[in-house]
N, C-alpha and C positions, 0 to 999 in steps of 0.2 A: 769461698764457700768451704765450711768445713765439713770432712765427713767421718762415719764412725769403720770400723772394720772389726767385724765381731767374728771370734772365734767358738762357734757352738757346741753344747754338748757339756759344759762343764755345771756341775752343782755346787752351790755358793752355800757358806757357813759362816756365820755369825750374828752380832746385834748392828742395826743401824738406826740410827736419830731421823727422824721426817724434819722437813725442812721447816720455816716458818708458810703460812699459808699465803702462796701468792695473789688469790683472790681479794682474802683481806688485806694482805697490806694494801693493793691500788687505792682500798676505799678511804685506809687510815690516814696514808699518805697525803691524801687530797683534804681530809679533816682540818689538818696542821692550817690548813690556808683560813680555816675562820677565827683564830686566836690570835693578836700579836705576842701572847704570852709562848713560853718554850711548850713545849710537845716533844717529849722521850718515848721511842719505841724499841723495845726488843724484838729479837726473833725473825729480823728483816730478813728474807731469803735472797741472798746475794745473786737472782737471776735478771735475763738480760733484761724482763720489761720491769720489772721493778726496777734495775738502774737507771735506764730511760728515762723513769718518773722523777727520781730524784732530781737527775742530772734539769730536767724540766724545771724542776719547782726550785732549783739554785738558780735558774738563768730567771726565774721571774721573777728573784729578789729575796725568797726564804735563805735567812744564813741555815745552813746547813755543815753539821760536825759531828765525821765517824767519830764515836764513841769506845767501840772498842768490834769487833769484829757479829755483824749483825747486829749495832746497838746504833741507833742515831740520835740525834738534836737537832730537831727541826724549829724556827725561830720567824713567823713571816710577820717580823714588826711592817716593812718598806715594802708592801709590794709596787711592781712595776706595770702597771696597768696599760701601757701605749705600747707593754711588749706585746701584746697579746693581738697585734695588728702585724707585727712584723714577718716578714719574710722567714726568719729563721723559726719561730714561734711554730709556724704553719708547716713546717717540716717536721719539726720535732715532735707536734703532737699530731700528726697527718700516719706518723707509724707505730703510735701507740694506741689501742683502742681504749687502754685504762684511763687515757687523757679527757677523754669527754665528765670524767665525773670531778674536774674543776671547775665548774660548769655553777653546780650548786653551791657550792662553797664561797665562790668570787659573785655569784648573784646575791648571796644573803648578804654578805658583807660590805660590797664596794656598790651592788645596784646594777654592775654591769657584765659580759661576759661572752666572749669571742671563743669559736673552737671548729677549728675544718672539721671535714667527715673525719674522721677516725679510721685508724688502720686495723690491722686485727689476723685471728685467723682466718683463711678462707673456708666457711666452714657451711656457706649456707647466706642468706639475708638475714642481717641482724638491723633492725628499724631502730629508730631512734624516738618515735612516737612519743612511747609512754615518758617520754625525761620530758621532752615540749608541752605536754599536755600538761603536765602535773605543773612545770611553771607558768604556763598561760592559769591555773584556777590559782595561784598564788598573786597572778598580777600582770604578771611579766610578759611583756611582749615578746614575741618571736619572729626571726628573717634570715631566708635563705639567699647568700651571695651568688649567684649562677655563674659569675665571672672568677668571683676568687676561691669558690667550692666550697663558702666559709657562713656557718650558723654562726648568729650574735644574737645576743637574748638583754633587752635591758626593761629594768624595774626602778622607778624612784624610791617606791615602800612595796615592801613584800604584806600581804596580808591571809593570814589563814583563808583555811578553806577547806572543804569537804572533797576529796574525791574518790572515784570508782575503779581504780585504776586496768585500763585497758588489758595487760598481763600481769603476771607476777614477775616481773622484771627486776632481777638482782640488781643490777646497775643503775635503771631508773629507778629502784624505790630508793638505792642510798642517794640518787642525785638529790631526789626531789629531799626528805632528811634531812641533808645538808642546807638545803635551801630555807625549809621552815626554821628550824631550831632560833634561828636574826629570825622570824616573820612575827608583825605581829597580831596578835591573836592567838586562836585553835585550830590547828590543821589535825586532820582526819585521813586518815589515808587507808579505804579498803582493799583487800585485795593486794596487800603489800609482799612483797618475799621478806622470809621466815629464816631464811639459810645461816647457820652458824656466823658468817661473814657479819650479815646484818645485823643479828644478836649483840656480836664485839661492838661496832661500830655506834650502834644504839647504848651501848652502856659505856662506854669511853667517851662518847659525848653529854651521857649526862654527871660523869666523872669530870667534865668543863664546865658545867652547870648549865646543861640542857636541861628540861623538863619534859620527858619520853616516859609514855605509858603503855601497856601492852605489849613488850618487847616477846617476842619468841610466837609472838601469833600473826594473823593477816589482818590486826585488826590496830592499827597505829593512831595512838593521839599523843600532839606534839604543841604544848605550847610555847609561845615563843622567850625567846629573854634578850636583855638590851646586849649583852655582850658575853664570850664563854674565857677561860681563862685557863692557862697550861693544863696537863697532865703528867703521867707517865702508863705507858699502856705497853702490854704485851702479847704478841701474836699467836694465836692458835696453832698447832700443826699441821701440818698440808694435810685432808683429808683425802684429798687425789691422790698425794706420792702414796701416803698411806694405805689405798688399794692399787696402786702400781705395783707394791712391793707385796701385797697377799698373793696377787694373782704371778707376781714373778716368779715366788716362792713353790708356788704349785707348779705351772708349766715346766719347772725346768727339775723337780723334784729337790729341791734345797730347804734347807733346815735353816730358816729365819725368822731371828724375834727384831721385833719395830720395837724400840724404847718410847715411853712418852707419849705415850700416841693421844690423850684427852677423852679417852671410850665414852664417857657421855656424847661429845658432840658428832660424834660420828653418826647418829643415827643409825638408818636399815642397813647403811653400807657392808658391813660383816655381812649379816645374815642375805644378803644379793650373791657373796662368793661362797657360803655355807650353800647355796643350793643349786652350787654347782657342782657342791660335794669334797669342797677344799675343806680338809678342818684344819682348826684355830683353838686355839688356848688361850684364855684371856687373863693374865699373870698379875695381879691389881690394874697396874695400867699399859701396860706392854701386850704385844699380841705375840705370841709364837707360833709359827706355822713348822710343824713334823715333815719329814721328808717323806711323800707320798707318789707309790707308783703308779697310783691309779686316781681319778675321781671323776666319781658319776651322778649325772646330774638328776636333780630331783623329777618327777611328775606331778601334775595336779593330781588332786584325791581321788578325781573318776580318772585316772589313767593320759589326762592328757598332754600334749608336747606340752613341756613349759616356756612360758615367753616371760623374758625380761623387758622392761619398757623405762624408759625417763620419766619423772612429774618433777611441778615445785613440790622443794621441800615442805614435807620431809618423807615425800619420794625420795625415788634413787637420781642422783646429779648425772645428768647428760655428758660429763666430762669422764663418766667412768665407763661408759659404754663399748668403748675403743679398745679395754681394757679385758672386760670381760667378754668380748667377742673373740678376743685374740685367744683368751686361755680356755674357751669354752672349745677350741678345733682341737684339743691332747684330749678332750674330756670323754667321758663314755657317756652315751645319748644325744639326743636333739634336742636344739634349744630354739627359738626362733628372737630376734634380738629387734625391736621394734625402739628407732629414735623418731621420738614425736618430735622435737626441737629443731632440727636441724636439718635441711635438705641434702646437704653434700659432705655429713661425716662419716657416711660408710661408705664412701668411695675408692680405700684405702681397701678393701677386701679385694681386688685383684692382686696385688701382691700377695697376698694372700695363699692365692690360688694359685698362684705360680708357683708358691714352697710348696702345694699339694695338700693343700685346705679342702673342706667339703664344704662350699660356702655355696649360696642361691643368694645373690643379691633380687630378690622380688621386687624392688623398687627403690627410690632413690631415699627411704625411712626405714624400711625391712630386710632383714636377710638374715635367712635358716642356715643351721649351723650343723653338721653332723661329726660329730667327734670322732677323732681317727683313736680314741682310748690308749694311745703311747704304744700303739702297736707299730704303726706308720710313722717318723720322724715325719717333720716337716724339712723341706731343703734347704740348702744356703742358694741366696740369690740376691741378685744386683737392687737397690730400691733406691727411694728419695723421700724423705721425709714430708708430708702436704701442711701439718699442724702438728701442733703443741703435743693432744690427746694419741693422733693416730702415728705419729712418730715414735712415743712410748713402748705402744702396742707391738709396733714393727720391732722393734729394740727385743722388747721380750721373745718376738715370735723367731730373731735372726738368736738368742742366747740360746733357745731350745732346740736349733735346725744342726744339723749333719752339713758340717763344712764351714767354710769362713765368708761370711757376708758381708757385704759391704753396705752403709745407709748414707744417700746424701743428703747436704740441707739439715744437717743437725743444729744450726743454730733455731732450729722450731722449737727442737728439742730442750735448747738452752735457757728459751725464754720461758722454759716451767719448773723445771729440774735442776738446780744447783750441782755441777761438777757432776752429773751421772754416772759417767765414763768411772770416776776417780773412787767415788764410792762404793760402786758395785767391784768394782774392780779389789777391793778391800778384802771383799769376802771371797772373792775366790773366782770375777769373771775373769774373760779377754777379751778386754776393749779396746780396741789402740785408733786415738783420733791422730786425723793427720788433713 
C-alpha cells in the first residue's frame, strides 16, 4: 500500500494540463471491441483503471500498440471469446467496474457475453439493472451464476427497440449504445444520459458508421448497420481533474491556470465553484484562478443557506461533490452539500472534522458546512483514502492544513489522477509518496 505524506501550507504557481478524461476513455476503450478494423486514441490518461482495461482487452485478444505516450492502436480482429469464462478473466474484471461496459459491445457483435459483478469504488449500491433491461428489450437474454458470481447475457440477433430507461445511467446508456449500433432495426432510448462522455462516444461511433441521432439530449435514436469500421478519436479533458484543480487553487490560495480545458463541455461546473465565491478567468480556453485570501459563498435571493446538490447531466456530476465540500470548510458562510446519488460518499467528512472542519453530517446524502473563512487553518492528521473522489478532497484538505499529513491507500487516488504527487508537486506542492 502506498501512501502520500503531505507537507501543508504552501501555495502552488503555475499552468497545468488536465488529464485525458477517465470516464470516457472506459467507454471508448470498450468501443474498440465492435470493429475488427484499427481504432486510434489519444489523450489516454495513463491511470491505474484505465490500464486495467487495456491490459484486459490485450488478454482477450485486441493487438494492442503504445503509440507514443497517451496514444494507442487498438485492433480486435481475433477476439477470444472461451476467455471470458476463465478464471483469470473473472479476476481481472471482478476489479474493474469500467469492465461491465464490454458487455454491449461483445453482445452486438459476437451475440454473446460473460462479466462477474464488477469492482469499483465503495461508494454506495451501484445496480446494474438499467444495462440488463436495456438488453433484455433488445432481445437478449439474461442469467445470474450464484455459484460463480458471474452475469452472462446471450442474443442470436439483437433487434431494436423502444425503451424507458429506468435511470439516467452513464454506463448503462453507453452499454446498451454499444449494443444497438450491430442491432437490427430502430432503437429509441429515452431517458438516456447526456454527459459529455456519451456525447464523445455517440460521435466516434458514428465516425465508424453508426447511425445516432439526437446526441447531446435524453432522447437517443440509433439505427442499426451491418458492420462499423476503424477510426481515430480523441479524448476530452478530465472535467473532474478540472474542478479538482479550481477548488485546489482556492483552498490553499494559489495562482493556477488549467491549460486546455474544452470550456464548452464543462458545463455548470465553473459557475458550482463561482458560488462559492472562488473567481475564475476564462482566458479563450484556459481557466485562471488569482490567488484569493478569502471566498464567500453565495445566498439564495431571499437570503437563504445555499445548497449545492448532484443531477444528470447537465446538472452538477456527483464526482465533484467531494471536492466542493472539502473547499467550501476555508470558505466564508454556509452551505449545505446534498448527494442524491450516493449513499456512502460523504462519509469521508470525519476526517474532516478531525482537521477542525464545521461539518454536520445530517445523514448518510446531507451535510452542512460552515466555513472556518481562513481564519482557522485546518490541521494535519493521520487518514486513508475510501475512493477515487474523496481521496482528492482529503489531498486538498491535508495541502491547506498546518503540519505534515499523511494519506493512506493512495492508489484510490491513482486510479483517477495521473502522477498527482509529480504534478502538483511542479508548481510548488510537498508531496512525498513512499
Amino acid at each position: 500500500m502506498s501512501s502520500f505524506r503531505i507537507e501543508g501550507g504552501h501555495k502552488l504557481k503555475g499552468e497545468i494540463i488536465p488529464q485525458g478524461a477517465k470516464n470516457e476513455a472506459l467507454q471508448i476503450l470498450c468501443a474498440v471491441l465492435l470493429t475488427p478494423d484499427e481504432v486510434i486514441v489519444e489523450n489516454i490518461p495513463g491511470i491505474r483503471d484505465v490500464m486495467k482495461l487495456i491490459d484486459l482487452l490485450a488478454d482477450l485478444g485486441v493487438k494492442t500498440v503504445k503509440l507514443s505516450e497517451n496514444k494507442y492502436s487498438f485492433k480486435a480482429e481475433n477476439i477470444d471469446i472461451p476467455y471470458l469464462e476463465t478464471d483469470k478473466f473473472r479476476e481481472q474484471s471482478s476489479a474493474l467496474r469500467g469492465s461491465v461496459m464490454i458487455v454491449g459491445p461483445l453482445l452486438g457483435r459476437y451475440g454473446k457475453a460473460f462479466i462477474p459483478k464488477p469492482g469499483g469504488d465503495k461508494i454506495g449500491r451501484r445496480r446494474l439493472d438499467t444495462h440488463f433491461l436495456g438488453f433484455e428489450k433488445l432481445g437478449a437474454r439474461f442469467n445470474f451464476d450464484t455459484k460463480k458470481y458471474q452475469y452472462s447475457v446471450d442474443a442470436s440477433e439483437l433487434k431494436g427497440a423502444y425503451m424507458l430507461l429506468d435511470e439516467a445511467s452513464v454506463t448503462g446508456t453507453a452499454n446498451i449504445i454499444m449494443a444497438a449500433v450491430l442491432a437490427k432495426g430502430l432503437t429509441t432510448i429515452y431517458n438516456a444520459a447526456c454527459e459529455p462522455y456519451i456525447q464523445q462516444l455517440c460521435l466516434m461511433l458514428n465516425w465508424m458508421g453508426a447511425n445516432i441521432s439526437g446526441i447531446g439530449s435524453n432522447l437517443l435514436k440509433i439505427e442499426g448497420v451491418k458492420k462499423l469500421s476503424g477510426t481515430h478519436h480523441r479524448i476530452l479533458p478530465d472535467m473532474i481533474e478540472i474542478g479538482s484543480f479550481i477548488g485546489l487553487a482556492a483552498m490553499t490560495g494559489s495562482e493556477i491556470t488549467i491549460k486546455d480545458v474544452n470550456l464548452p463541455m464543462l458545463g455548470i461546473i465553473p459557475n458550482a465553484f463561482a458560488r462559492l465565491g472562488i473567481a475564475m478567468e476564462f482566458r479563450g480556453d484556459d481557466i485562471y484562478i488569482p490567488p484569493q485570501d478569502m471566498y464567500e459563498i453565495e445566498t439564495f435571493i431571499d437570503g437563504a443557506i445555499m445548497t449545492i446538490a448532484d443531477a444528470p447531466w447537465p446538472g452538477l456530476t456527483p464526482d465533484l461533490l467531494s471536492v466542493l465540500l472539502v473547499v467550501s470548510t476555508q470558505a466564508k458562510g454556509t452551505i449545505l452539500i446534498h448527494q442524491k446519488m450516493f449513499e456512502s460518499r460523504l462519509f469521508f467528512v470525519d476526517k474532516l472534522i478531525d482537521m477542525g472542519a464545521q461539518i454536520i453530517l445530517c445523514d448518510p446524502h446531507r451535510a452542512n458546512i460552515v466555513g472556518l473563512n481562513k481564519k482557522i487553518n485546518l490541521r494535519a492528521t493521520m487518514m486513508t483514502s475510501p475512493d477515487i473522489r474523496a481521496g482528492v478532497a482529503l489531498l486538498i484538505a491535508a495541502m491547506s492544513a498546518e503540519g505534515t499529513s499523511i494519506i493512506h491507500n493512495v492508489e484510490q487516488i491513482d486510479r483517477g489522477y495521473q502522477n498527482i504527487d509529480q504534478r502538483l508537486n511542479a508548481l510548488g506542492a510537498h508531496i512525498e509518496r513512499f
